[in-house]
C-alpha positions as CSV (number, residue, x, y, z in Angstrom):
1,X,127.9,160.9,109.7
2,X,128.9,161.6,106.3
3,X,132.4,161.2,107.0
4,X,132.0,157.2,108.1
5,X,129.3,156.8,104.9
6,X,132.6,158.4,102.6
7,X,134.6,155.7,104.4
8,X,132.9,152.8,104.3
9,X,131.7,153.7,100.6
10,X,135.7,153.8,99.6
11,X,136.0,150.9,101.8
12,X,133.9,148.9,99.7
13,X,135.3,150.1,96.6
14,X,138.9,148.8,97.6
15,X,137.5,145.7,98.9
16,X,135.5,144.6,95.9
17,X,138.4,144.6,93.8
18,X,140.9,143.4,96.1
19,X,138.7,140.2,96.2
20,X,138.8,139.4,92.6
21,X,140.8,140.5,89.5
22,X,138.8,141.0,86.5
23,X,138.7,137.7,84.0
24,X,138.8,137.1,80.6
25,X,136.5,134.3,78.8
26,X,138.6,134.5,75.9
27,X,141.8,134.2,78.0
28,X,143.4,132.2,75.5
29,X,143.1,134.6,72.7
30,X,145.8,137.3,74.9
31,X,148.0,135.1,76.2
32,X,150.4,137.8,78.3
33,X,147.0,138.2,80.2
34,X,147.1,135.8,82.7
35,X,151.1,133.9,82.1
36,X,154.0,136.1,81.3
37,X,155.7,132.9,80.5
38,X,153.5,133.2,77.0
39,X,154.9,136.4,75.2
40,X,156.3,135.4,72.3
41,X,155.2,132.0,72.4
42,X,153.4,130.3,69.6
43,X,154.2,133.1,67.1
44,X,156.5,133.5,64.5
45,X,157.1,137.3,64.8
46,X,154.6,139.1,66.3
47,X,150.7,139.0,68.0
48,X,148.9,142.0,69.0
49,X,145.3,141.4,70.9
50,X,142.8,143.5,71.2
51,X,140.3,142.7,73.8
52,X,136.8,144.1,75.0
53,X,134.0,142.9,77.4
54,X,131.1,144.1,78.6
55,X,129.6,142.0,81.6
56,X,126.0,143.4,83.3
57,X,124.4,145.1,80.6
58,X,122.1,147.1,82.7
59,X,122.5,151.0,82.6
60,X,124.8,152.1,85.4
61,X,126.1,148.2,86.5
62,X,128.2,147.6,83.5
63,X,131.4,146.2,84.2
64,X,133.6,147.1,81.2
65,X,137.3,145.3,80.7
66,X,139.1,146.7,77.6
67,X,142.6,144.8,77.1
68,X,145.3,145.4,74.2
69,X,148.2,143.1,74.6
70,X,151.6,143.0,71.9
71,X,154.2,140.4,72.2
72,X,157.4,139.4,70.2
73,X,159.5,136.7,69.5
74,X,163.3,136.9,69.0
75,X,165.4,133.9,68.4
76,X,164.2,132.1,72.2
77,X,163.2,135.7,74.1
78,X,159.5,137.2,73.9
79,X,158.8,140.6,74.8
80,X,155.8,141.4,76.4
81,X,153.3,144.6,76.5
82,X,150.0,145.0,78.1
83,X,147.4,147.5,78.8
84,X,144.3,146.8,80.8
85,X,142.2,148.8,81.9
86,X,138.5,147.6,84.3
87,X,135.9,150.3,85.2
88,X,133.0,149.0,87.4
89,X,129.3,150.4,87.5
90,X,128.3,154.0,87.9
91,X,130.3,155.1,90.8
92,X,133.7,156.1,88.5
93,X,135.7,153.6,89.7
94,X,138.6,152.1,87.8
95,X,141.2,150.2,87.6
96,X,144.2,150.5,84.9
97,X,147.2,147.9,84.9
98,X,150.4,148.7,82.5
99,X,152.7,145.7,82.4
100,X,155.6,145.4,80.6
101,X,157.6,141.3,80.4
102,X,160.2,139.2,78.9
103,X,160.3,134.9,78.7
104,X,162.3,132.9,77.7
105,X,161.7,129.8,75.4
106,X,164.1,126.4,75.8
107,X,164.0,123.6,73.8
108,X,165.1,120.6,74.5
109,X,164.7,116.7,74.6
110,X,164.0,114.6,70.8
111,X,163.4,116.9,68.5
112,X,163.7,119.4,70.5
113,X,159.8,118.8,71.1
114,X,160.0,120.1,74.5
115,X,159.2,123.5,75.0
116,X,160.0,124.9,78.9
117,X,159.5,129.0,78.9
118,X,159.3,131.4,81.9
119,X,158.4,134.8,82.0
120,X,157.6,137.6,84.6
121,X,156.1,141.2,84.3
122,X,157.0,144.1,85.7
123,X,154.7,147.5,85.8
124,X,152.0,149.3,87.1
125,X,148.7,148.8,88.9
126,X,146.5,152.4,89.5
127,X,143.4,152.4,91.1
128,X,140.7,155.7,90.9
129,X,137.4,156.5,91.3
130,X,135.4,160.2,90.6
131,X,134.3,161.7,93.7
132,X,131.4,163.5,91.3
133,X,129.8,160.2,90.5
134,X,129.1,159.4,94.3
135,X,125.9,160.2,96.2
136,X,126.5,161.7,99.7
137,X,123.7,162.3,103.1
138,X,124.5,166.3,102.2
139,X,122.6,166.0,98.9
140,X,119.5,164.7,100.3
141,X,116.6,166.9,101.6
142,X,113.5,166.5,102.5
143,X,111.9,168.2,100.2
144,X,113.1,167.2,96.5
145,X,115.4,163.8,97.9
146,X,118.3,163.7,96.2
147,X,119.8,166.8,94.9
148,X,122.7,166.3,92.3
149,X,123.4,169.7,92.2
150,X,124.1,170.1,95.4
151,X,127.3,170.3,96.7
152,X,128.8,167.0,98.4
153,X,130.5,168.9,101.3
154,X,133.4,166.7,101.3
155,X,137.1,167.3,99.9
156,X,139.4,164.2,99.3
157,X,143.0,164.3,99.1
158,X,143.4,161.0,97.0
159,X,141.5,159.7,94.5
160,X,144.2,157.8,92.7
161,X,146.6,155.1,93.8
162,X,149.5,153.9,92.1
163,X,151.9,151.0,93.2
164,X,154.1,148.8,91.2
165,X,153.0,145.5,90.5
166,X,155.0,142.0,89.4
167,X,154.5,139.1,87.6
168,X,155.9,135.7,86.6
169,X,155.2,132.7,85.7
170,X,156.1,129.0,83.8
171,X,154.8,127.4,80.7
172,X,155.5,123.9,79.0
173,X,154.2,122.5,75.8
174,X,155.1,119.4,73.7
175,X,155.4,119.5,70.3
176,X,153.7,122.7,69.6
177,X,152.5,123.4,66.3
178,X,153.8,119.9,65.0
179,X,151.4,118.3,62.8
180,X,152.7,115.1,62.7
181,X,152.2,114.6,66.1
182,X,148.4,113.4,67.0
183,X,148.6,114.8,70.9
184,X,150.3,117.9,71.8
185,X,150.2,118.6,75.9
186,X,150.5,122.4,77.4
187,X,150.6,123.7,81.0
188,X,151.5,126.4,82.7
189,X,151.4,128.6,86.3
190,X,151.3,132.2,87.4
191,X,151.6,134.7,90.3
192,X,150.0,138.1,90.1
193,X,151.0,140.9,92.2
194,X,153.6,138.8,94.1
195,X,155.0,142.2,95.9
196,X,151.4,142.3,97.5
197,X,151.1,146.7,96.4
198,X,149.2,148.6,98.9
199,X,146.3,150.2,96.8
200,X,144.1,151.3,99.6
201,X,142.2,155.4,99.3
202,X,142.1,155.8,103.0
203,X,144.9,155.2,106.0
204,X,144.3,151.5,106.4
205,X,146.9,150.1,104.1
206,X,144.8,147.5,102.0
207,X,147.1,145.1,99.4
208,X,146.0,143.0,96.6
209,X,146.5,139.6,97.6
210,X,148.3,137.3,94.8
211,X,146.3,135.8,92.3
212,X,147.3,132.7,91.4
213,X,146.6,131.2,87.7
214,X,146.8,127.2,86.7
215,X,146.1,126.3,83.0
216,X,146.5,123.3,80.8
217,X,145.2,121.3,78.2
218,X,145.7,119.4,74.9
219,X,145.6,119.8,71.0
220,X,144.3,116.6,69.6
221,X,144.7,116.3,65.5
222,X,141.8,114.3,64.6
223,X,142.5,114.9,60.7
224,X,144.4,117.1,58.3
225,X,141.5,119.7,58.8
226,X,140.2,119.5,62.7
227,X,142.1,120.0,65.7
228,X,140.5,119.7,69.1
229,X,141.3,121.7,72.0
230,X,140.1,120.5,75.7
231,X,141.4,123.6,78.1
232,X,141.2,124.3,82.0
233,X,142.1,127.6,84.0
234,X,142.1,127.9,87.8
235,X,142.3,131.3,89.3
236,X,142.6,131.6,93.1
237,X,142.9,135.4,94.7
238,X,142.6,135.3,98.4
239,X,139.0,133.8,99.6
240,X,137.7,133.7,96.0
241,X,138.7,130.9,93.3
242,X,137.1,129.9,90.2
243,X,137.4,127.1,87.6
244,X,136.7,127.1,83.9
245,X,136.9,123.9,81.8
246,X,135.8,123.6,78.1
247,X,136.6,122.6,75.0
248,X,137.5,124.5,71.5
249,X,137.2,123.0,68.1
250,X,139.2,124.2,64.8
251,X,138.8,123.3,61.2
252,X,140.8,124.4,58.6
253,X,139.5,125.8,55.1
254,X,140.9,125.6,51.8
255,X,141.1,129.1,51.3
256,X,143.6,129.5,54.1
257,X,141.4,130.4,56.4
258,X,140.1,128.3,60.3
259,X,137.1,128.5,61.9
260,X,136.9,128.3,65.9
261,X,133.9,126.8,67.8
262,X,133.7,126.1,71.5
263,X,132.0,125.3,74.7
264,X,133.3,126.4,78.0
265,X,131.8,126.3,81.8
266,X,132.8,128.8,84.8
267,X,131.9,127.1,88.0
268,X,129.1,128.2,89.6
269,X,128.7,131.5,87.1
270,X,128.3,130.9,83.4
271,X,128.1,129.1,80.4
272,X,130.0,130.4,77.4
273,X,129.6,130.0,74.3
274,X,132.5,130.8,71.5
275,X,133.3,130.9,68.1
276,X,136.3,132.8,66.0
277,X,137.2,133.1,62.3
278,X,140.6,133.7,61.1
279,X,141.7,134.4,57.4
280,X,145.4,134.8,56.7
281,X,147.2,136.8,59.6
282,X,143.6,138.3,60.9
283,X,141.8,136.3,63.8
284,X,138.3,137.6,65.4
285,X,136.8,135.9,68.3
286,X,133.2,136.4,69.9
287,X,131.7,134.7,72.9
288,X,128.7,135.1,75.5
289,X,128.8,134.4,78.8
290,X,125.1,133.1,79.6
291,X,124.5,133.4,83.8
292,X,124.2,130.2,85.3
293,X,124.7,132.1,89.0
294,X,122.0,133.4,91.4
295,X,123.6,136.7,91.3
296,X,122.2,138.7,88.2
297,X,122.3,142.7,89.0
298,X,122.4,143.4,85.3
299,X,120.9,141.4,83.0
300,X,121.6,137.4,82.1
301,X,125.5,137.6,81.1
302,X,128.2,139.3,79.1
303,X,129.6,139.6,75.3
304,X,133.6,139.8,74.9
305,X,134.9,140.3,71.1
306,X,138.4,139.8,70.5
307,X,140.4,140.6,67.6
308,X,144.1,139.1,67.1
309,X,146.5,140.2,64.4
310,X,150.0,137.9,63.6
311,X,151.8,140.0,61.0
312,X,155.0,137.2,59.8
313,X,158.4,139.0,59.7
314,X,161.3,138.8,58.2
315,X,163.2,135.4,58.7
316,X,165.0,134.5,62.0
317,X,169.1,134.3,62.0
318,X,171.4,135.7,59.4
319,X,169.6,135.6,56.2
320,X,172.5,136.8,53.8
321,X,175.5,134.5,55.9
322,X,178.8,134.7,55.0
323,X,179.5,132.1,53.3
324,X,182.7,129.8,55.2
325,X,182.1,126.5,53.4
326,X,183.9,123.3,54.7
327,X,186.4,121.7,52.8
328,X,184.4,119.0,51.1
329,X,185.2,115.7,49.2
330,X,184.5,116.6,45.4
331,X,184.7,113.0,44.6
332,X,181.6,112.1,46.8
333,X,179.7,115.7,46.6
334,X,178.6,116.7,43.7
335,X,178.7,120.5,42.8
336,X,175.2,122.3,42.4
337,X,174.4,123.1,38.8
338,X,171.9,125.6,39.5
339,X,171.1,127.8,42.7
340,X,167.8,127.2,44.6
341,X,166.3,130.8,44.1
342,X,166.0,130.4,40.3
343,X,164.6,127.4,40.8
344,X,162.3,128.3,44.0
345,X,160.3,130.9,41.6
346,X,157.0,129.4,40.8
347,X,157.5,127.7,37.2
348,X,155.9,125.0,35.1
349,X,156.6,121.4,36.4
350,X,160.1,120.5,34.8
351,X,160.3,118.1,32.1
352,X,162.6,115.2,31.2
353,X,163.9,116.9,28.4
354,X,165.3,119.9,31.1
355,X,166.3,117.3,33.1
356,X,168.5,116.0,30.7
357,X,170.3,119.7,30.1
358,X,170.4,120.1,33.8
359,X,170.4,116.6,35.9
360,X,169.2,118.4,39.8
361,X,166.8,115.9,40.9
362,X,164.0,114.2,39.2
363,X,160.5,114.1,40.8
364,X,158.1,111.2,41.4
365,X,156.2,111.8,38.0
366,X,159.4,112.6,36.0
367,X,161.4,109.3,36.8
368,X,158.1,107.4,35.9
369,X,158.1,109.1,32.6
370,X,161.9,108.5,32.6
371,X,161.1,104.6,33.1
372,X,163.1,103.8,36.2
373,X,162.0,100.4,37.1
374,X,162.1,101.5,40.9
375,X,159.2,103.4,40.4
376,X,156.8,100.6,39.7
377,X,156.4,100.6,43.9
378,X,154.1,103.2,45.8
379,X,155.9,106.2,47.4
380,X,154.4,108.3,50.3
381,X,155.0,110.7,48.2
382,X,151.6,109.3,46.2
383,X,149.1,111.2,47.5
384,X,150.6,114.7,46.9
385,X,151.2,116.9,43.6
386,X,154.7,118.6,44.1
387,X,156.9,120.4,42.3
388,X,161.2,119.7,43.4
389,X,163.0,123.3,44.5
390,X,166.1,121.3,45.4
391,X,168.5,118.7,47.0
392,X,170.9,118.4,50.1
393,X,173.3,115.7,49.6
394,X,174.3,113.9,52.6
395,X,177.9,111.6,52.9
396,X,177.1,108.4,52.9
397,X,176.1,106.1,56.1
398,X,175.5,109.5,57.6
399,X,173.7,112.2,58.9
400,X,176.1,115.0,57.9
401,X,175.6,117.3,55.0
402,X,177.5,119.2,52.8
403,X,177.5,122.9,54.4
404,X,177.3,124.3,50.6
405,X,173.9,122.9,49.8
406,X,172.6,124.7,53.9
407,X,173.0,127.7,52.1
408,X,172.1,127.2,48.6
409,X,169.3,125.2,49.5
410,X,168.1,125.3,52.9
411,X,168.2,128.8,53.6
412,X,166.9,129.8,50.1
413,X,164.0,127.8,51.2
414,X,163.8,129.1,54.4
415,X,163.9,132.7,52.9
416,X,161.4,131.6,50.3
417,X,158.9,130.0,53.1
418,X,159.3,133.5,55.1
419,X,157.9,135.3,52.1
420,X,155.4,133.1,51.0
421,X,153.2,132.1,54.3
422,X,150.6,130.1,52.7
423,X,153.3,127.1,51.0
424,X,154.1,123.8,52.2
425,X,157.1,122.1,51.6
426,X,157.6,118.2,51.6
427,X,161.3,116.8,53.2
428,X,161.7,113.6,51.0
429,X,165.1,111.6,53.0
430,X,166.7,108.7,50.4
431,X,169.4,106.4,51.1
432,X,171.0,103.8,49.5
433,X,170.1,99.7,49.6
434,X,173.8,99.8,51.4
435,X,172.9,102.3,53.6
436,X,169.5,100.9,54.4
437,X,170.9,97.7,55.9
438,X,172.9,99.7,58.2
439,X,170.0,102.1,59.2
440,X,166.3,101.0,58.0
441,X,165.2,104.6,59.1
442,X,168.6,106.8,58.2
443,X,166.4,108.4,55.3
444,X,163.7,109.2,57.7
445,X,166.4,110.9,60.0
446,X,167.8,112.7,57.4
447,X,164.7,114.5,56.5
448,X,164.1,115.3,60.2
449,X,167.8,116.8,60.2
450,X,166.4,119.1,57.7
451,X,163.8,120.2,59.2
452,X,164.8,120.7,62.4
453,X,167.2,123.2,61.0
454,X,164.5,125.1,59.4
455,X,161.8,124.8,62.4
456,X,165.1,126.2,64.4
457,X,165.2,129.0,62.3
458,X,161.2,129.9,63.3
459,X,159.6,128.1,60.2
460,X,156.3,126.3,61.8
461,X,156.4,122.8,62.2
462,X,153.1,122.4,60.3
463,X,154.2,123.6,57.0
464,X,157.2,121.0,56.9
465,X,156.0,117.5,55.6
466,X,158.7,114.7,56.5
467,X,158.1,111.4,54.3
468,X,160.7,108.5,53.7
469,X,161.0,107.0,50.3
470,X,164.2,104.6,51.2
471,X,165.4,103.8,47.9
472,X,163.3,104.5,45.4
473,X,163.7,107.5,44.4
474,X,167.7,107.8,42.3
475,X,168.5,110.8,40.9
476,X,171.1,111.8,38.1
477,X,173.5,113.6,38.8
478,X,177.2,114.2,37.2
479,X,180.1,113.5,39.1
480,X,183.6,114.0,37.4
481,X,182.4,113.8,34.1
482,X,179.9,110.5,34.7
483,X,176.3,110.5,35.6
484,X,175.6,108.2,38.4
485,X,172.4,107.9,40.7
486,X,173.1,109.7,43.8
487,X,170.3,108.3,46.6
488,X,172.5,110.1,49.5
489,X,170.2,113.0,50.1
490,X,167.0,114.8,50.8
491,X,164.6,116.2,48.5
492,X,163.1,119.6,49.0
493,X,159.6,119.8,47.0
494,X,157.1,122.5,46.7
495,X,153.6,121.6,47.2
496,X,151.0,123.2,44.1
């Protein structure tokens, strides 16, 4: 008799996990969780998660998910590592997965706003359970009932399991991270356990069916400061599926710092209710899953607290290149007179009189104070107090520059926005009146040049402002011996 209880007791124990991974209402917050495709993905260098949750509060029913998750970027590939380990109610029984993953990220389409990535995970899946924590008919008598100190009668050969386990899955987003763009699209699909491992304590051989995972959404950019975020996720593993659609609101703080409120339903089993705070490279989520299901062994829901660091590395590509400069046409491209990391170092606004000793490029404010008639019309550079770090001259009716001023310029900045996370930078294109009845937008398309460069060398999108001022902004600049107004370039400027 004691035997069948033993077996059908283990038999439960396998079957109650086999029916339903352990979820996540924070999902979103460890990405590697439930789509390989994601490591690396939104991040500049590296994320690491930390994840716990607690779900049936009551003693002995708890059923306790703790998660840390580290993924990293390089050039297009992520690198993926996660621990997860799921230990349900008082019987000892556990469940630890150790997954380790790559992706890969491709661009492509205008822009390069088009973001494909794939992934797949390949570790370890271990079941357990403590033969001390479970009540057998041999320590029951009639006179006391049960008798934990007596002995269980029974010797088990395996209380442990371990198979290997594989993952993979696809992600696409559009425009990711681009603030420019009002409505950014994301989707993505995975496969869990797609090698079906056998996981089962007794002889029958019971597998873990695939899990399969279906998410999506949109970031919408209402304003400069609030972003709003409508998600869904689909899990279906074997007979059991379930659905959870929401939506997550972010607004951005002067002091470089974003608050996160949301609202999400789980068909059929809770309400949850979420809000995070992140200040500089630190993010901590909380939400509480209030039971909306019949079934309530332990208490009316769950708390889950997650806590997400992004540490920003050193920048992408060759930093220090050696410099192969093309030959250039000296007559049309004028030399530098002064290398961007002097001028990148945070300094008083320059005035005309400098400007006069050392003719780089004149600012908004400056040319007005320098009287150029040009300046009586409004910019869209208006609205913004900036201080110019540098220029990148273009040949004329073109969208070519010259290769001296990527690495004086460009790559100064790059190096400069690497080191200093919090700053902005503005892309200001010019062209000439010649030019712009060729190509009414060929300043626009020179600033994008630019700073597709730089968001191809893993500066966000967000901290890049691209604005067009046509012709109106000349600067002075001396070409064999004479100054003349060069309007063939871009305008790199510093936001205060």
């Amino acid at each position: 008799m004691k035997k069948i209880i033993t077996i059908a007791t283990l038999c439960m124990l396998s079957g109650m996990v086999n029916a339903q991974d352990h979820h996540l209402s924070q999902y979103f917050n460890v990405p590697v969780f439930y789509n390989p495709a994601l490591a690396g993905n939104g991040i500049q260098n590296m994320r690491i998660a930390v994840d716990y949750r607690n779900q049936w509060l009551a003693p002995g029913l708890s059923n306790k998910t703790q998660t840390i998750a580290l993924d990293k970027i390089v050039n297009k590939v992520g690198f993926g590592l996660m621990v997860s380990k799921n230990s349900a109610g008082k019987d000892g029984f556990s469940r630890l997965s150790v997954l380790g993953g790559i992706s890969y990220h491709a661009n492509f389409g205008y822009q390069k706003r088009h973001q494909l990535s794939s992934g797949f995970q390949v570790g370890i899946l271990q079941k357990s359970f403590d033969p001390n924590k479970l009540t057998f008919e041999s320590q029951y008598t009639p006179d006391i009932g049960y008798d934990p100190s007596a002995s269980n009668g029974e010797t088990f050969a395996n209380t442990k399991v371990t198979r290997p386990d594989i993952n993979a899955g696809i992600a696409y987003h559009y425009a990711q991270g681009n603030k420019e763009i009002l409505i950014k699209p994301f989707a993505g699909a995975s496969f869990s356990h797609i090698n079906k491992p056998k996981e089962s304590f007794i002889e029958e051989q019971n597998v873990n069916p695939i899990r399969m995972n279906f998410h999506g959404g949109v970031t919408i950019t209402c304003s400069k400061t609030i972003d709003m975020k409508p998600l869904v996720y689909f899990m279906k593993q074997d007979g059991f599926q379930e659905m959870s659609a929401g939506i997550i609101s972010e607004l951005s703080l002067s002091n470089n710092s974003l608050v996160k409120l949301g609202l999400l339903y789980r068909n059929n089993d809770a309400m949850v209710a979420y809000a995070g705070y992140q200040f500089n490279k630190v993010f901590l989520g909380t939400s509480y899953d209030f039971n909306t299901s019949k079934y309530k062994p332990g208490g009316s829901g769950a708390y889950e607290i997650s806590l997400v660091y992004t540490p920003q590395g050193r920048a992408k590509g060759k930093r220090n290149e050696e410099r192969k400069p093309e030959p250039v046409n000296r007559k049309k491209l004028p030399e530098q007179k002064a290398t961007p990391p002097q001028v990148l170092t945070p300094a008083p606004v320059i005035t005309p009189s400098i400007i006069e000793q050392n003719p780089i490029v004149v600012s908004l404010a400056e040319m007005s104070m320098r009287g150029e008639s040009k300046m009586n019309e409004k910019t869209e550079l208006s609205e913004y107090n900036y201080q110019t770090i540098g220029y990148v001259v273009f040949q004329n009716y073109s969208l070519k520059y010259d290769i001296n001023n990527r690495f004086d310029v460009i790559e100064a900045t790059i190096d400069y926005l690497y080191k200093n996370s919090n700053r902005r930078i503005i892309v200001s294109g010019n062209a000439s009146e010649a030019e712009l009845n060729k190509n009414s937008s060929i300043g626009k398309q020179r600033a994008e040049t630019v700073k597709a460069y730089m968001i191809d060398k893993g500066i966000d999108a967000d901290r890049i402002i691209t604005v067009d001022v046509k012709d109106k902004m000349p600067a002075l600049m001396t070409e064999e011996g004479t100054q003349v107004e060069r309007l063939s370039r871009t305008d790199i400027l510093l936001i205060k």
